[in-house]
C-alpha positions in Angstrom: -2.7 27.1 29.8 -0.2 24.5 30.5 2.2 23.3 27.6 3.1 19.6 27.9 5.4 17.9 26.1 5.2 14.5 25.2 6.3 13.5 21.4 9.9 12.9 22.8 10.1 9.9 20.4 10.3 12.8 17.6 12.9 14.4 19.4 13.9 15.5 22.6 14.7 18.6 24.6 17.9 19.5 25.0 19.8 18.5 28.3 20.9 21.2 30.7 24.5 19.5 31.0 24.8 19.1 27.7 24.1 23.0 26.6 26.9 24.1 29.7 29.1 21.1 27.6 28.9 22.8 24.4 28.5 26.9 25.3 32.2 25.6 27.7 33.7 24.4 24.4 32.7 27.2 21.9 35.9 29.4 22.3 37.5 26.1 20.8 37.1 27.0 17.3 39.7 25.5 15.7 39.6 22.6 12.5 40.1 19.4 14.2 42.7 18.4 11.1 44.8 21.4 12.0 48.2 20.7 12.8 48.7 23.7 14.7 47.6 23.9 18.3 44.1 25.5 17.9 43.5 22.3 15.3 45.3 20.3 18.1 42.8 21.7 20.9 39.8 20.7 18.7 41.1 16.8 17.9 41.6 16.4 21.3 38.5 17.4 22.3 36.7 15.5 19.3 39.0 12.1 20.0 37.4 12.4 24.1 34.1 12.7 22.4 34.9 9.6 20.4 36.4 7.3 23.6 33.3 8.6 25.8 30.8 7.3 23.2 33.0 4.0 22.7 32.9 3.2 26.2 29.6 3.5 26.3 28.9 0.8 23.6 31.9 -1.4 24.7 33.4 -0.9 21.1 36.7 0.8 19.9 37.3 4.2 19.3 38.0 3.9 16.3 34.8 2.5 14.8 32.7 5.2 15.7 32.2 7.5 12.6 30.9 10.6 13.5 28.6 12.3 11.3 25.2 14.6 11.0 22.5 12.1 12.5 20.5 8.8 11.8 19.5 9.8 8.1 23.2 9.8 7.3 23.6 6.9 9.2 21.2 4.8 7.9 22.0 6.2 4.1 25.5 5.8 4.5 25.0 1.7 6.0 22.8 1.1 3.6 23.6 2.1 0.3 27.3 2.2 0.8 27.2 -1.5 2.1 25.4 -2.2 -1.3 27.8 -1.0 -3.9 30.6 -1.9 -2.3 29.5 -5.9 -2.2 27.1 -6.2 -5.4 29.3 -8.3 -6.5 28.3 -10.9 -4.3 25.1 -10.3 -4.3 22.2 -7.7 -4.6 19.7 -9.0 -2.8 18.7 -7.0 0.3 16.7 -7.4 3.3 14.8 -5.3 5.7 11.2 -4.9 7.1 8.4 -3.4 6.5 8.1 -1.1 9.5 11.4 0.5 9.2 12.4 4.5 9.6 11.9 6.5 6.2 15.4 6.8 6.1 16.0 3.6 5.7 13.0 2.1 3.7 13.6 5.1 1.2 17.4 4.2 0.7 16.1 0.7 0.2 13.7 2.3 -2.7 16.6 4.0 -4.1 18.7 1.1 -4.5 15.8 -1.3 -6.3 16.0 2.0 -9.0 19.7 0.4 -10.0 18.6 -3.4 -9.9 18.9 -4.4 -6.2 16.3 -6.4 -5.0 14.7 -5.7 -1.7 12.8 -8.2 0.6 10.0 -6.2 3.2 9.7 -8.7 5.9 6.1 -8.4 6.9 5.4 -7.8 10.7 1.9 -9.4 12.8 -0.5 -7.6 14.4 1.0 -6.8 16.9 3.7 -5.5 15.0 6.5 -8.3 15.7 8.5 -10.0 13.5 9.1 -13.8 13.3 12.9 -14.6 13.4 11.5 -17.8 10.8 10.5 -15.2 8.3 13.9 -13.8 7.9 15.6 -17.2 7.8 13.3 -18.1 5.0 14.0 -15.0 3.2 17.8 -15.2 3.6 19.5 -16.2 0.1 23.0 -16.8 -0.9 23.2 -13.4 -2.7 21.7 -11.2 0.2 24.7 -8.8 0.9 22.8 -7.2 3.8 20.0 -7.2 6.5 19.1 -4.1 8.2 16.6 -4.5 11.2 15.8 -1.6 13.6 16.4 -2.4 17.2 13.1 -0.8 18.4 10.3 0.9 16.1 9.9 4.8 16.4 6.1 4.4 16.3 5.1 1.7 18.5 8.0 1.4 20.9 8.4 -2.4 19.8 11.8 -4.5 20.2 12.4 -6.2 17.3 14.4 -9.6 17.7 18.0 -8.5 17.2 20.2 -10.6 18.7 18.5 -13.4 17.7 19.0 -12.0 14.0 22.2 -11.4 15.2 23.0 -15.1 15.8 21.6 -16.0 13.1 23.5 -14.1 10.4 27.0 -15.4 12.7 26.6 -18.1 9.7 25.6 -16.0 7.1 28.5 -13.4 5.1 25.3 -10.7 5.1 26.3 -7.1 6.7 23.8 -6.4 9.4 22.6 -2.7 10.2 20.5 -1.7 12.8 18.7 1.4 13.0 19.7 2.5 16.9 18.2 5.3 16.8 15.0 5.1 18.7 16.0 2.4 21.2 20.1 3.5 21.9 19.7 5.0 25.3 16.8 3.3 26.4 18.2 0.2 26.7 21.6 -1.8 26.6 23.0 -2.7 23.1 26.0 -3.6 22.7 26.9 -4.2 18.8 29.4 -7.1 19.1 27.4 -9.2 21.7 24.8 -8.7 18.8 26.6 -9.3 16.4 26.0 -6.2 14.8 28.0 -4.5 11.9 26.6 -1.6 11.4 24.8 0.8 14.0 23.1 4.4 13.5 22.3 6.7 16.2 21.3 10.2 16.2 22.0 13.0 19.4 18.5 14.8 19.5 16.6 11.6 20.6 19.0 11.6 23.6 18.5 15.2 24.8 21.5 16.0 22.7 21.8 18.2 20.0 20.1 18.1 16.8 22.3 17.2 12.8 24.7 15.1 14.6 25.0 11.5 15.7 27.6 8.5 15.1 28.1 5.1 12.6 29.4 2.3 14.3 31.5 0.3 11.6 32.6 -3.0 13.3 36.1 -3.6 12.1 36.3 -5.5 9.2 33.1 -4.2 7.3 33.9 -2.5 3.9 32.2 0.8 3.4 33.9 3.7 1.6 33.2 6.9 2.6 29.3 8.1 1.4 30.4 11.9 0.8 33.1 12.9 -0.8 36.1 15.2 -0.2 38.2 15.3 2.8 39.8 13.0 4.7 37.9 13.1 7.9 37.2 10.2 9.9 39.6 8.6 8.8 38.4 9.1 5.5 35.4 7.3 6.1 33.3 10.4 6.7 34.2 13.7 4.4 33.4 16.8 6.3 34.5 19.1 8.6 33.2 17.6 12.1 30.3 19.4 13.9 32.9 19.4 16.6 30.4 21.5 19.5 27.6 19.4 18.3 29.8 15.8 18.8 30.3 17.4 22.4 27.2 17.9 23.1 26.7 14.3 22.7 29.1 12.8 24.1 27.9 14.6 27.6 24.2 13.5 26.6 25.9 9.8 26.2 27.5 10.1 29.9 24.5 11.4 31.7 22.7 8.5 30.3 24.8 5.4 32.8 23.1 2.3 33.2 22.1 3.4 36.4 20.2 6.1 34.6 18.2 4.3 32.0 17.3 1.9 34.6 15.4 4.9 36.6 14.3 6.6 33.4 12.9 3.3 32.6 10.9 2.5 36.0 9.6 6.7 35.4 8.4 5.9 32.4 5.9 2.7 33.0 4.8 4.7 36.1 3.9 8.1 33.9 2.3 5.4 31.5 0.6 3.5 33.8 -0.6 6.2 35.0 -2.3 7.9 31.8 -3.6 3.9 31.2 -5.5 4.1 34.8 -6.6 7.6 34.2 -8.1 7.0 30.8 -9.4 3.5 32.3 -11.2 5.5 34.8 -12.9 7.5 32.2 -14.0 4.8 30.7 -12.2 5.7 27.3 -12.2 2.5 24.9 -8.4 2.5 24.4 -6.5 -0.7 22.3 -2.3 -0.3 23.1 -0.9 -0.9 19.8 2.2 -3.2 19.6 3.8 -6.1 21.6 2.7 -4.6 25.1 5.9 -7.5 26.8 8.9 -6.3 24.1 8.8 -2.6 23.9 10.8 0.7 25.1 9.4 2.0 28.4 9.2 5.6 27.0 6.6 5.1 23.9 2.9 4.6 23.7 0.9 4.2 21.2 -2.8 4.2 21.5 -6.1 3.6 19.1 -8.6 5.7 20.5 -12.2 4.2 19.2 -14.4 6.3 16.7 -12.0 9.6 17.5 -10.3 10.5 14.6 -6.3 11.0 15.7 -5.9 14.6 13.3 -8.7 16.2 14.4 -7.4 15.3 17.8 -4.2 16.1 18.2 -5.2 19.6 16.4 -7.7 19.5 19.5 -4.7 19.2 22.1 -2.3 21.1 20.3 -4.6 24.3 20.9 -4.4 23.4 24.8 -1.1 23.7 24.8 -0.4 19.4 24.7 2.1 18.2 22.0 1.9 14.5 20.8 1.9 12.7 17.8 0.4 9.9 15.3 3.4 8.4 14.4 7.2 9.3 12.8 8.0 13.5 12.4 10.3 12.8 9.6 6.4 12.4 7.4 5.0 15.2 9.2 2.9 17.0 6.7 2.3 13.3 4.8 -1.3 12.3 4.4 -0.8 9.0 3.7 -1.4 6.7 6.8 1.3 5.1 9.0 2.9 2.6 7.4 3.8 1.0 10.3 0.2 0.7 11.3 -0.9 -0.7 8.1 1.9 -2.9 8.2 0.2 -4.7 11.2 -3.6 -4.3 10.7 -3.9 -3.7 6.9 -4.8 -0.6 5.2 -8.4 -0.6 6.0 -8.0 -1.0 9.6 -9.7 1.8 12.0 -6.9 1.7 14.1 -4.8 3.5 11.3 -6.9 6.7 11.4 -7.4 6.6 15.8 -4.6 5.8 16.9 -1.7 8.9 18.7 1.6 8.2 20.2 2.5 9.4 23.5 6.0 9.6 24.6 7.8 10.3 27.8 11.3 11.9 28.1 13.4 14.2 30.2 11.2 16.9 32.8 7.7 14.9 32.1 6.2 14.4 35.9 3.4 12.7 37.3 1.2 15.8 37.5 2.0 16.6 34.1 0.9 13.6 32.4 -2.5 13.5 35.0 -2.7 16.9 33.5 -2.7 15.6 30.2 -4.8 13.1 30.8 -8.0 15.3 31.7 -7.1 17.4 28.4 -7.2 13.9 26.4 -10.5 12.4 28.1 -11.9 15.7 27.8 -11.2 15.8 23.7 -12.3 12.4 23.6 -15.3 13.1 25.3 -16.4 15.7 23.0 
């Protein structure tokens, strides 16, 4: 039996490079707020991180808050950003499509009398920039948009939202995680604020990531205690897992995402033409000319999607029907209800495929006669 991985959109293996980067740095134990020179070894090597990370945005240093992944990130932007500017406002705006971790901190907040707006998405799970302009009062304190959704692979419209809010005192956030190393965002040609990003979807380790906090933006520090991060960020930094990536942020040029990028629509057209040969009634779900190359997401006619990834699973073939962070949940996407409505087939047929690092040609035609087989049956 042949194992296959391809639910890199939950998370990713890690990089090669990157596990020589961090087992190189272990002997560096020190606390990066040390003064002495074991403290002063460690700060060097977490302020290289930083600059490595920076450059790779075009942003400062400075503004990149390291801390344990997009969770933290998104918590942090979104509820920080809240109480401190309620007292302009407390109205709040996001869409209905968004990552748990940010549709939950959203929940949390309406529990102390902020009111959120859920920008609703259409079919094929896109949002209309006229929507959010209509929803956009003179009290909303903050709009948080994710650059691409983890389910569907869709770009959502953010530097037009971007130029939009130029005229607007709103914070924007973006949710990075999914799309940041896929494709070039850069947060002040955006016009973004705030920006969350987590390693292990970058073949980078996993409980670490970054906040980008354009100057400017208020936010006190979400946690408590030290004065890390320039007291924006209390906690000892996870100073091996930072490293780890920063060398997942370098491999990853331009140069690189371009070819990752042409890999991936070959490996998916490829799985298309396979399952079209078949003859396997297949609908792509999502805005098939605004989307990340690595994620497909697929209804499946009259095959239910548990029943068939448990099918796969046993073979050895690992994909998904929709976010990991409500693995375990039986309640159906809400990304996918979000665009068809809650008593749409597609909720309960449709599986997400996606490509990443070490996925080949033969092992996605591989997968392919495993899937058409299942189908079959």
């Amino acid at each position: 039996m042949k194992e296959i991985y391809l639910d890199h959109a939950a998370t990713t293996p890690i990089h090669p490079e990157v596990i020589q980067a961090m087992t190189e740095a272990m002997p560096i134990f020190g606390n990066p707020s040390s003064v002495h020179s074991f403290g002063r070894k460690a700060h060097e090597k977490l302020e290289t991180s930083r600059q490595i990370i920076a450059k790779s945005l075009g942003v400062k240093a400075h503004e990149i808050i390291f801390n344990s992944g997009g969770t933290e990130g998104d918590n942090t932007a979104i509820i920080a950003t809240a109480l401190a500017r309620q007292k302009n406002g407390r109205h709040l705006i996001t869409t209905a499509i968004e990552h748990p971790a940010v549709l939950e901190s959203m929940h949390y907040l309406e529990t102390l009398g902020f009111e959120v707006t859920y920008l609703p998405v259409d079919e094929s799970g896109q949002l209309a920039l006229e929507t959010l302009k209509n929803a956009l009062r003179s009290d909303t304190i903050l709009v948080s948009v994710m650059a691409a959704n983890n389910e569907t692979g869709n770009l959502l419209p953010i530097k037009e939202i971007g130029e939009l809010l130029k005229d607007h005192p709103a914070v924007f956030h973006t949710d990075a995680v999914q799309a940041f190393g896929k494709i070039a965002l850069n947060p002040y040609e955006n016009n973004i604020d705030l920006f969350s990003i987590s390693a292990h979807k970058i073949n980078g380790p996993k409980g670490v990531g970054f906040l980008f906090k354009k100057d400017g933006v208020n936010l006190s520090s979400y946690l408590h205690g030290g004065e890390q991060e320039e007291k924006r960020r209390a906690g000892t930094e996870n100073l091996m897992g930072i490293i780890g990536m920063a060398k997942a942020v370098e491999i990853l040029t331009p140069d690189k995402q371009l070819e990752n990028t042409l890999h991936y629509k070959k490996l998916a057209a490829l799985l298309l033409t396979k399952l079209d040969e078949a003859q396997i009634a297949y609908r792509i779900n999502g805005d098939r000319n605004h989307k990340l190359p690595h994620v497909l997401n697929l209804q499946l006619n009259n095959v239910d999607n548990n029943l068939l990834l448990m099918k796969l699973d046993l073979q050895g073939q690992a994909i998904s029907t929709g976010s990991a962070c409500t693995a375990g949940n039986i309640e159906p996407s809400h990304v996918l209800t979000a665009m068809y409505g809650k008593d749409s087939d597609a909720i309960h047929e449709s599986i997400r495929v996606s490509f990443g690092f070490g996925n080949t040609e033969e092992d996605v035609t591989y997968f392919a006669e495993k899937l058409i087989a299942a189908c079959q049956k």
